[in-house]
Kinemage of the C-alpha trace (Angstrom):
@kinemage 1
@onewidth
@group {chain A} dominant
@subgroup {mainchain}
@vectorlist {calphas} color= white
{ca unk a 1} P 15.554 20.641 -4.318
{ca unk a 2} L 15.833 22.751 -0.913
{ca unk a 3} L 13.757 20.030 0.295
{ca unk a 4} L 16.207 17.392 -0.229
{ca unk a 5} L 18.974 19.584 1.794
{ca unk a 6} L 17.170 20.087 4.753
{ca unk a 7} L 16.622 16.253 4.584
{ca unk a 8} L 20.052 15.335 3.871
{ca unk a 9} L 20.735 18.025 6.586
{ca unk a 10} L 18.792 16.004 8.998
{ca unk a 11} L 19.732 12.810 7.863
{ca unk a 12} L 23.477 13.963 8.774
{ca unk a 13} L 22.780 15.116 11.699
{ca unk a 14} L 21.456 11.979 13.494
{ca unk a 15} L 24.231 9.817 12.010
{ca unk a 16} L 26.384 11.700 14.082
{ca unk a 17} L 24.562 12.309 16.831
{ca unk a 18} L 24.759 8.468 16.829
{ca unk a 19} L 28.754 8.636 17.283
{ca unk a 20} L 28.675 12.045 19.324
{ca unk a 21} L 26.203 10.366 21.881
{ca unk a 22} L 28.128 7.594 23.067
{ca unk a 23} L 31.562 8.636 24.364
{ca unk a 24} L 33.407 5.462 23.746
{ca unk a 25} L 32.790 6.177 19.989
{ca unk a 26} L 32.623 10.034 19.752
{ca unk a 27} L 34.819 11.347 16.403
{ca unk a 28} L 37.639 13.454 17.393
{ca unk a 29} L 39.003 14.525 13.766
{ca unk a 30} L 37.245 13.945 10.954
{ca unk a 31} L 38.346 14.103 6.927
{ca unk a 32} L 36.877 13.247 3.134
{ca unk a 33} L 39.228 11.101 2.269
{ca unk a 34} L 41.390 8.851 4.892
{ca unk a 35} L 44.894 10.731 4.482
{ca unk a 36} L 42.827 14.270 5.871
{ca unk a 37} L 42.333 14.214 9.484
{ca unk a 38} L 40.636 18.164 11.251
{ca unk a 39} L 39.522 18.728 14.537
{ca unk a 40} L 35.771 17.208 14.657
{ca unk a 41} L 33.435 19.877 14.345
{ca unk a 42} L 29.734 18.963 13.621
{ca unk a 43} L 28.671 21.899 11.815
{ca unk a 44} L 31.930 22.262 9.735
{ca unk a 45} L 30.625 18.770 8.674
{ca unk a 46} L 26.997 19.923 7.808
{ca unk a 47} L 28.751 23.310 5.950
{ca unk a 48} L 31.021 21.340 3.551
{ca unk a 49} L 28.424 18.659 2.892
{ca unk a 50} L 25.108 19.808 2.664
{ca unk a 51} L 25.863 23.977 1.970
{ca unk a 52} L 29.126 23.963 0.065
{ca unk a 53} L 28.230 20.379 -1.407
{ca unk a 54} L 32.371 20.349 -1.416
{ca unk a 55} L 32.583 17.101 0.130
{ca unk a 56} L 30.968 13.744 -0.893
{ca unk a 57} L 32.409 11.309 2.082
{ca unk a 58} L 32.660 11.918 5.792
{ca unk a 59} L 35.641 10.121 7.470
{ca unk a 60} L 35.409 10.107 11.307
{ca unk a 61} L 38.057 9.145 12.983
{ca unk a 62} L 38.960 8.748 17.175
{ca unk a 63} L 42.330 9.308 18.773
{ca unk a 64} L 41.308 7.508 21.943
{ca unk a 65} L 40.932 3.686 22.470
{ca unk a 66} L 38.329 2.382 23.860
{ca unk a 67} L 38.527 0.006 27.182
């Protein structure tokens, strides 16, 4: 079982690494459903997932368009 979290953990973390690394696509606000929008904050993200196990989808959202 703690197995699985640390690989869920890591799994999480390079899907948004993916968006974070690439400015044109970085999240700014991020929700579990798509009516919540919060500040983006990766480990916030990693806490209600993976710790708290509170949240079963990740919305990430971007208030900046991209040219």
């Amino acid at each position: 079982m703690l197995i699985d979290v640390f690989k869920e953990e890591e799994i999480l973390n390079r899907l948004l690494e993916v968006f974070e690394s690439n400015e044109k696509i970085a999240p700014t606000h991020w929700g579990n459903c798509e009516t919540v929008q919060v500040e983006y904050n990766r480990q916030e993200i990693i806490e209600k997932v993976i710790l708290e196990q509170r949240v079963s989808e990740v919305h990430l959202y971007r208030d900046k368009t991209v040219h």
